[in-house]
C-alpha positions as CSV (number, residue, x, y, z in Angstrom):
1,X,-26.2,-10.5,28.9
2,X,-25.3,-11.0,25.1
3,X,-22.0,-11.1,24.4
4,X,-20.3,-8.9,22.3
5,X,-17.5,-9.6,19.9
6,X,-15.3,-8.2,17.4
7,X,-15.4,-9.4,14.0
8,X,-12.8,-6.7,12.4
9,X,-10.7,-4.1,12.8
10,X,-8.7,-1.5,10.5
11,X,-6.9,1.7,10.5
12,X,-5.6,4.1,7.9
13,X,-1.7,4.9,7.7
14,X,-0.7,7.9,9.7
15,X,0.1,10.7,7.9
16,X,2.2,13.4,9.0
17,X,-0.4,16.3,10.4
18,X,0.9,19.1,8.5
19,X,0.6,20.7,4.7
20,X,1.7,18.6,2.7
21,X,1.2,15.3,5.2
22,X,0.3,12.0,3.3
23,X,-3.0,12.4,4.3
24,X,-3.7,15.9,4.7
25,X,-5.1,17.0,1.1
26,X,-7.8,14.7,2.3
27,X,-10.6,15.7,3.8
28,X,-11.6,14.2,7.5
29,X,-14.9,13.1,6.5
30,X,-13.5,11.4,3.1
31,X,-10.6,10.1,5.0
32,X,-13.3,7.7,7.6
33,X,-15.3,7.4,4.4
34,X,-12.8,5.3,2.9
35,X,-12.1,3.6,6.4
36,X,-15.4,2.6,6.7
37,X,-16.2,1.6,3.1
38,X,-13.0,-0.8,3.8
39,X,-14.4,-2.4,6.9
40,X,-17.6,-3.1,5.7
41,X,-16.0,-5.0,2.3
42,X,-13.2,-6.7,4.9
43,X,-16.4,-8.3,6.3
44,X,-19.0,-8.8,3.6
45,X,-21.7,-7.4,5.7
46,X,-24.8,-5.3,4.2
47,X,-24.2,-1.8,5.3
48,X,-28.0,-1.4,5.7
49,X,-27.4,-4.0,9.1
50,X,-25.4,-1.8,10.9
51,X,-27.2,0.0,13.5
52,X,-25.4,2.8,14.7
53,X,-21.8,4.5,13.8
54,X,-20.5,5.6,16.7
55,X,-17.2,7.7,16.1
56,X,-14.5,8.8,18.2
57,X,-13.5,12.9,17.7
58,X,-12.3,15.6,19.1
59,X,-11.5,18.7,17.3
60,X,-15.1,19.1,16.7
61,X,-14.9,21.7,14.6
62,X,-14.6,23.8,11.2
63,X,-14.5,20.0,8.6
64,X,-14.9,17.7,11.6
65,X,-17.9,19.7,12.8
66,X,-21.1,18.1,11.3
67,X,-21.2,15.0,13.2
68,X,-18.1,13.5,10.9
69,X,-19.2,9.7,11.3
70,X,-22.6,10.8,9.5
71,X,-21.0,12.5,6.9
72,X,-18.2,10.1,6.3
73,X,-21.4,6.8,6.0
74,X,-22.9,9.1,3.4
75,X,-19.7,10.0,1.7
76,X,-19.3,6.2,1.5
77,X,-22.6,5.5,-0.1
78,X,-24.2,3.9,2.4
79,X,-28.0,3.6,3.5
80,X,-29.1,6.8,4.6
81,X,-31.2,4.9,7.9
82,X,-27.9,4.3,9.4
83,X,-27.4,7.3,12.2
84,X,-24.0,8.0,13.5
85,X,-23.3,9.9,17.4
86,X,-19.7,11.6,17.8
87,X,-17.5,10.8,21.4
88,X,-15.7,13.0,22.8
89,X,-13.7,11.8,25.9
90,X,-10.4,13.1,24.7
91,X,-7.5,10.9,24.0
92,X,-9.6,8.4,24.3
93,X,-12.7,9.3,22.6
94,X,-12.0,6.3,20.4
95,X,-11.7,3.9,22.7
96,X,-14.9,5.4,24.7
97,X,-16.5,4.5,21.0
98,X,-15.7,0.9,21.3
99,X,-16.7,0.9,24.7
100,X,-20.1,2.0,24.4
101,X,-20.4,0.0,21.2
102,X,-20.0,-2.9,23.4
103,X,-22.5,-1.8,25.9
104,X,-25.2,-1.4,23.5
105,X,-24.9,-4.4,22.3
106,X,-24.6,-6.3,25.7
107,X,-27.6,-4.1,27.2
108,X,-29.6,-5.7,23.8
109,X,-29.8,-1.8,22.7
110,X,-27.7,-3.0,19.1
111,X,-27.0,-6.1,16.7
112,X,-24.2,-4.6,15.2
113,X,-22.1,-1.2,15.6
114,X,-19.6,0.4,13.3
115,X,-17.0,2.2,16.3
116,X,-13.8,4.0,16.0
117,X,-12.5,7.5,15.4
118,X,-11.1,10.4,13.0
119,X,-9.1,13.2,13.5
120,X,-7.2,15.7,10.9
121,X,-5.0,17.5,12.4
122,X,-3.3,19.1,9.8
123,X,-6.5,20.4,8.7
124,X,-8.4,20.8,11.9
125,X,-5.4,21.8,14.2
126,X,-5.6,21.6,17.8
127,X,-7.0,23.5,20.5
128,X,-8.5,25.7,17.3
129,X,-12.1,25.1,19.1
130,X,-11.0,27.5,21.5
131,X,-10.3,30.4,20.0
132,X,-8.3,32.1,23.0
133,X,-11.5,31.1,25.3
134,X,-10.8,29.4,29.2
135,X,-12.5,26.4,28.7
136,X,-12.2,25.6,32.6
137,X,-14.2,28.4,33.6
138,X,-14.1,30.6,36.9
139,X,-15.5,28.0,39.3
140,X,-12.8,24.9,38.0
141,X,-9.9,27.8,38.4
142,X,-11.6,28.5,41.7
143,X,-10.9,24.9,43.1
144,X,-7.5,23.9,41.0
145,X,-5.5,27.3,40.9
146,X,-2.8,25.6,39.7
147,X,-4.2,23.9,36.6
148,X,-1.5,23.9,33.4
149,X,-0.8,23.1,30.1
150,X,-0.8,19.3,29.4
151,X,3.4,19.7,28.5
152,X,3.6,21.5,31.8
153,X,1.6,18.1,33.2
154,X,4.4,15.9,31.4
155,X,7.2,17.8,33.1
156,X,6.1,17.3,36.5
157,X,4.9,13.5,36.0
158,X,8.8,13.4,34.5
159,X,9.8,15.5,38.0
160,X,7.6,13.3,40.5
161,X,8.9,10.0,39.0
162,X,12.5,10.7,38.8
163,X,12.7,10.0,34.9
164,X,15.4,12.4,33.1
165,X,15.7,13.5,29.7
166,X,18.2,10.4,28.7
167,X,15.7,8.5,30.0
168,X,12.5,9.7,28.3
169,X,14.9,9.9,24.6
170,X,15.8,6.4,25.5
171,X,12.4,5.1,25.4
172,X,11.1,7.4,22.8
173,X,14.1,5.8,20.2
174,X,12.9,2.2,21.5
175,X,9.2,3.1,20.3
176,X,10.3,4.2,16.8
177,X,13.0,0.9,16.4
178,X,10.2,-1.1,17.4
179,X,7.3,-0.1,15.0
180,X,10.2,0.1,12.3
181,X,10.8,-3.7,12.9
182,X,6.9,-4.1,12.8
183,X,6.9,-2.4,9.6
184,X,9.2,-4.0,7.7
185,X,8.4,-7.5,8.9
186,X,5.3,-6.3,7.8
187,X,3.4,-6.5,11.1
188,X,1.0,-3.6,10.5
189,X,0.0,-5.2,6.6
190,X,-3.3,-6.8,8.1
191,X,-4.2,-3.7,10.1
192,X,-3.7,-1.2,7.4
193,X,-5.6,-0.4,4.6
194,X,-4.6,1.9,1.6
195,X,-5.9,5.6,1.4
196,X,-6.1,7.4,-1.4
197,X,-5.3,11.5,-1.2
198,X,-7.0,13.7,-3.4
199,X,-3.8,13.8,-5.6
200,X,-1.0,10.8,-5.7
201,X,-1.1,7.2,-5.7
202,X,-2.6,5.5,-2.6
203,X,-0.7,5.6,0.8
204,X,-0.3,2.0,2.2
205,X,2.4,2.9,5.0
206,X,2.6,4.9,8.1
207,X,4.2,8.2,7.4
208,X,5.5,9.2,11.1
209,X,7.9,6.0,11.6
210,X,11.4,7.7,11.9
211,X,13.9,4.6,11.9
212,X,16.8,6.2,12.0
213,X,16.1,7.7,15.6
214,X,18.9,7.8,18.0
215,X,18.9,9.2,21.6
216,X,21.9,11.2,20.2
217,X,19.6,13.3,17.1
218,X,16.8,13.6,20.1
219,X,19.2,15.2,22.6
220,X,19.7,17.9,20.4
221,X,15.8,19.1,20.4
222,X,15.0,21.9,23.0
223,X,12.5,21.3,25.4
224,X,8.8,22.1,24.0
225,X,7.2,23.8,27.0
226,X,9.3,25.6,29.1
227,X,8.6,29.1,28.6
228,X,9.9,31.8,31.3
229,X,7.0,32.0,32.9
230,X,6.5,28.4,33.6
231,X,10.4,28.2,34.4
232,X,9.6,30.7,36.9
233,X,6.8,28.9,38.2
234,X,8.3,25.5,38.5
235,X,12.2,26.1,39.4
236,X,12.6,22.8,40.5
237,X,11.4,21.1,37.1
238,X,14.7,20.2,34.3
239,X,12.4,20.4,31.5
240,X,13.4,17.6,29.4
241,X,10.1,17.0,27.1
242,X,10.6,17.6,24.1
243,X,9.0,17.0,20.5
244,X,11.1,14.0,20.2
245,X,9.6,11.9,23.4
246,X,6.1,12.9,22.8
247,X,3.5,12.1,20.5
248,X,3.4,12.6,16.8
249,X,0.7,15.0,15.6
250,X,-1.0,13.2,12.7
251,X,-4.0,12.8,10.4
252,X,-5.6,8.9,10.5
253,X,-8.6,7.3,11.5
254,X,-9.7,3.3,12.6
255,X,-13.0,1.6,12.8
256,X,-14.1,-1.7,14.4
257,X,-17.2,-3.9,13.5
258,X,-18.8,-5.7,16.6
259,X,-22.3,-7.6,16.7
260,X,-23.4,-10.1,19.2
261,X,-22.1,-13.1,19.0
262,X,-25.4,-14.6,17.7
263,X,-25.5,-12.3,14.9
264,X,-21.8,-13.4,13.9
265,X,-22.6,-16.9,13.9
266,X,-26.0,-16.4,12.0
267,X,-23.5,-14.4,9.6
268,X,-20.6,-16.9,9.2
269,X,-18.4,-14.2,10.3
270,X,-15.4,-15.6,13.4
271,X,-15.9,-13.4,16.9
272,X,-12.0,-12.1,16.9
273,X,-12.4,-10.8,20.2
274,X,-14.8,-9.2,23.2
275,X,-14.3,-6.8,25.6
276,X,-13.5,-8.7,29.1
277,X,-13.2,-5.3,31.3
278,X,-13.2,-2.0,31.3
279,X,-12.9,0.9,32.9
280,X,-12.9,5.2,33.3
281,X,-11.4,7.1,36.1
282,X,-11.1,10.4,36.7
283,X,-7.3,11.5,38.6
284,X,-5.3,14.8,39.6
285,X,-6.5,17.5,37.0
286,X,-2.9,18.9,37.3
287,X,-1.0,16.4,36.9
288,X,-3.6,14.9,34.4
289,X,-1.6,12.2,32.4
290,X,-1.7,9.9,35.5
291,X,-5.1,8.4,35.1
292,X,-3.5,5.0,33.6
293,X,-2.2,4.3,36.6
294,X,-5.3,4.3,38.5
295,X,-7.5,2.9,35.8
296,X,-5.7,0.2,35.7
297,X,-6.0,-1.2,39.1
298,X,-10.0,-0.3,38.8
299,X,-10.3,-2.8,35.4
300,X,-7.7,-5.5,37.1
301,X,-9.9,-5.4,40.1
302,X,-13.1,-5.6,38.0
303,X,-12.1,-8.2,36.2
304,X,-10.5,-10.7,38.7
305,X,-7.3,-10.4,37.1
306,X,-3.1,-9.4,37.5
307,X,-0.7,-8.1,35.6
308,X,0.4,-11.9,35.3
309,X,-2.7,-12.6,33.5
310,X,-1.9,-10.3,30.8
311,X,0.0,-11.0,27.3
312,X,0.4,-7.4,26.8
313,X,-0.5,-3.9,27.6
314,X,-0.5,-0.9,25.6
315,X,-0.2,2.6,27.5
316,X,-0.6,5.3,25.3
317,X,2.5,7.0,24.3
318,X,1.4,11.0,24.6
319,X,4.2,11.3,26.2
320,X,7.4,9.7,27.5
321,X,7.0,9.6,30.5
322,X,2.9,8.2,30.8
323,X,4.1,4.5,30.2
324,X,7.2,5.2,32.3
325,X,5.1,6.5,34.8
326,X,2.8,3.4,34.4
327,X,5.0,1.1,34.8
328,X,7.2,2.2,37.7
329,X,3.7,1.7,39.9
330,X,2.5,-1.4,37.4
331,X,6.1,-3.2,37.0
332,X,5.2,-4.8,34.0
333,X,7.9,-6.5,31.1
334,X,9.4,-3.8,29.5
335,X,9.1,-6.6,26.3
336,X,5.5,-6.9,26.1
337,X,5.1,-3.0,27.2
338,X,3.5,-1.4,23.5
339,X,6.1,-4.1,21.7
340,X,5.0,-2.0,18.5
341,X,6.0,1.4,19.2
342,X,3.3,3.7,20.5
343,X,2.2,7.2,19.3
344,X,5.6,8.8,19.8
345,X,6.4,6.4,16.5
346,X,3.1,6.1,15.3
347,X,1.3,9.6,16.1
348,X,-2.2,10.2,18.0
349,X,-5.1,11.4,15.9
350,X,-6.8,11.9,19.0
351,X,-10.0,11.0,18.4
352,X,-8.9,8.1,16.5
353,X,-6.0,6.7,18.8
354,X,-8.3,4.4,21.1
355,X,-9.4,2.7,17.9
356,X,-6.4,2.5,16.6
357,X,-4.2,1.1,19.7
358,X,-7.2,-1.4,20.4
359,X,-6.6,-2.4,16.4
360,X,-3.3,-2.6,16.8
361,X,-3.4,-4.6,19.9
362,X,-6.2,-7.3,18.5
363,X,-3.6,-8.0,15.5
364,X,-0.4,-8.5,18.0
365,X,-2.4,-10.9,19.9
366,X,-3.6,-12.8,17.2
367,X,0.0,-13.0,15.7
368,X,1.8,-14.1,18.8
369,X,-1.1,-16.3,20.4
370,X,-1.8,-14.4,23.3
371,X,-4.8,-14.2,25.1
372,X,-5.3,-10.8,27.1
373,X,-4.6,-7.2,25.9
374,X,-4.8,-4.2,28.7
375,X,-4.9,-0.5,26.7
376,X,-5.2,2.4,28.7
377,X,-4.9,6.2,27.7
378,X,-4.6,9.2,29.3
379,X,-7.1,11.9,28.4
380,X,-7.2,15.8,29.4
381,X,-8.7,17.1,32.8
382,X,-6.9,13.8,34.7
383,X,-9.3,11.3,33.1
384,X,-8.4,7.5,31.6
385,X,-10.1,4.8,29.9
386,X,-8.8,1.0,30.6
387,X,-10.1,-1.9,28.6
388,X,-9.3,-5.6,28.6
389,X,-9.6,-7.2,24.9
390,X,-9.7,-11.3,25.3
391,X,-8.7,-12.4,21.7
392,X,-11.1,-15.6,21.0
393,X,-10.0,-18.4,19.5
């Protein structure tokens, strides 16, 4: 099959998710407008070449509601012929983007794909879809009774894998030191590229990066999600997740170009990197934030490989205790285990968070000389994506 290979990738800064965020007097679609019309000067490419935008979302709704990747090409100025499709696979919708990006053009389908993802959620908050609505529906309540809120999901991961509060603030200090030391050694610089809000001067840096954290300041947070009636449901549970050891909300988007690796020769432009493996699995809907664990061992086994083989693997931080969780069944250096801080430092955008992470990765291997990358997020209803990035030389 053709091989396909990535030639760039960029994100925005993450802005806080609130009024009066960095990035939230922006609207989503201008916000991927000026992510895209970065990418495509980054590589020199005509825009009219690209054959298909495929963007990562999930509040799909109110300003993200019109197919956001279509609006935001058009907001850019770029040939109308160019269609765009929105993913949705949660957390990892993203991610899912790259995926099938890389399909299409394996399968012959594409030459060369704009993927990656958008979310505002300062301006499209979450869960607003819903409106008060079950979204499982009689038949899924039928079969899983005991289905609950994805902090409630956290708690008993936290429970089952014996990981207490010092714990979880111990690691969720570790992810903000460690994208703090990216950041000022300047790390992130090639990743990012400036925004600019509707009023102020551009943002260049991520906005969530707390370096001061100390397990100390996040023992003093109340837990987030234990409410009388799930206390009364789940006795056994210390309900130690918090705001502090979870993910940041946040406004932010990331795109990737890939093309076959014909097209990038014929183009002068260096394959960076190619998809090696991946993989979706669906886990306990309850428990739901355990699918990394199992969708790991599926892209391992697909691809021939060990955790030995890898240079360093990314889990993503939605909460404490996921990559905990990960890596008391993976044992895995705690060194090369997100080295850059994760979403508890950096936030998760959802929709834009595979992109992102798989951004973030590609630039960590190509600054220490590593070969292989594992990412591998969690997504609502017990689901996970896991993907293998080879960087190429």
């Amino acid at each position: 099959m053709t091989t396909a290979v990535v030639v760039e990738a960029i994100r925005t800064p993450m802005g806080k998710g609130k009024v009066g965020g960095a990035l939230s007097g922006l609207h989503p679609v201008d916000l991927l407008a000026q992510t895209l019309s970065a990418l495509i000067e980054r590589s020199g490419i005509d825009p009219g070449s690209v054959d298909d935008v495929i963007i990562g979302c999930v509040g799909q709704n109110l300003e993200q509601s019109a197919t956001p990747g279509r609006q935001a090409w058009l907001s850019a100025g770029f040939p109308v012929h160019v269609p765009s499709v929105t993913i949705e696979r949660k957390c990892g919708s993203g991610q899912q983007a790259v995926e099938f990006a890389a399909a299409g053009i394996a399968a012959g389908l594409y030459d060369i794909v704009v993927a990656g993802g958008v979310e505002s959620m300062s301006r499209v908050p979450i869960l607003s879809a819903r409106m008060g609505a079950d979204p499982h529906g009689p038949g899924v309540r039928g079969r899983f009774p005991d289905l609950v809120p994805q902090g409630v999901s956290a708690e008993l991961v936290a429970h089952r894998w014996g990981l207490s509060r010092e714990v979880l603030d111990e690691y969720a200090a570790r992810s903000h030191h460690r994208a703090a030391g990216t950041a000022s050694s300047g790390g992130f610089a090639d990743e990012i590229v400036p925004v600019t809000p509707a009023e102020g001067d551009p943002v260049t840096a991520d906005e969530s990066i707390r370096p001061g954290t100390t397990v100390e300041r996040l023992a003093g947070l109340d837990p987030a999600f234990g409410t009388d009636e799930m206390r009364a449901r789940f006795p056994e549970l210390t309900w130690s997740v918090t705001a502090g050891n979870s993910s940041q909300i946040t406004d932010g988007a990331s795109a990737l170009l890939l093309m076959s690796r014909e097209r990038a020769e014929a183009l002068g432009l260096r394959p960076r990197a190619r998809i090696h493996a991946s993989a979706v699995v669906g886990d306990d809907p309850q428990l739901m934030l355990t699918g990394p664990i199992a969708a790991t061992t599926k892209v391992l086994a697909r691809a021939g490989m060990t955790l030995a083989d890898l240079d360093v693997v990314e889990v993503n931080e939605a909460f404490a205790c996921v990559p905990l969780a990960w890596q008391a069944e993976h044992p895995f250096d705690s060194e090369r285990l997100n080295p850059r801080g994760g979403a508890i430092a950096l936030g998760h955008p959802l929709g834009a968070s595979g992109a992102r992470i798989m951004t973030t990765m590609l630039h960590h291997l190509e600054q220490t000389g590593g070969r292989f990358g594992l990412q591998t997020i969690c997504e609502a209803g017990g689901m996970a994506n896991a993907t293998i990035l080879e960087r190429l030389d």
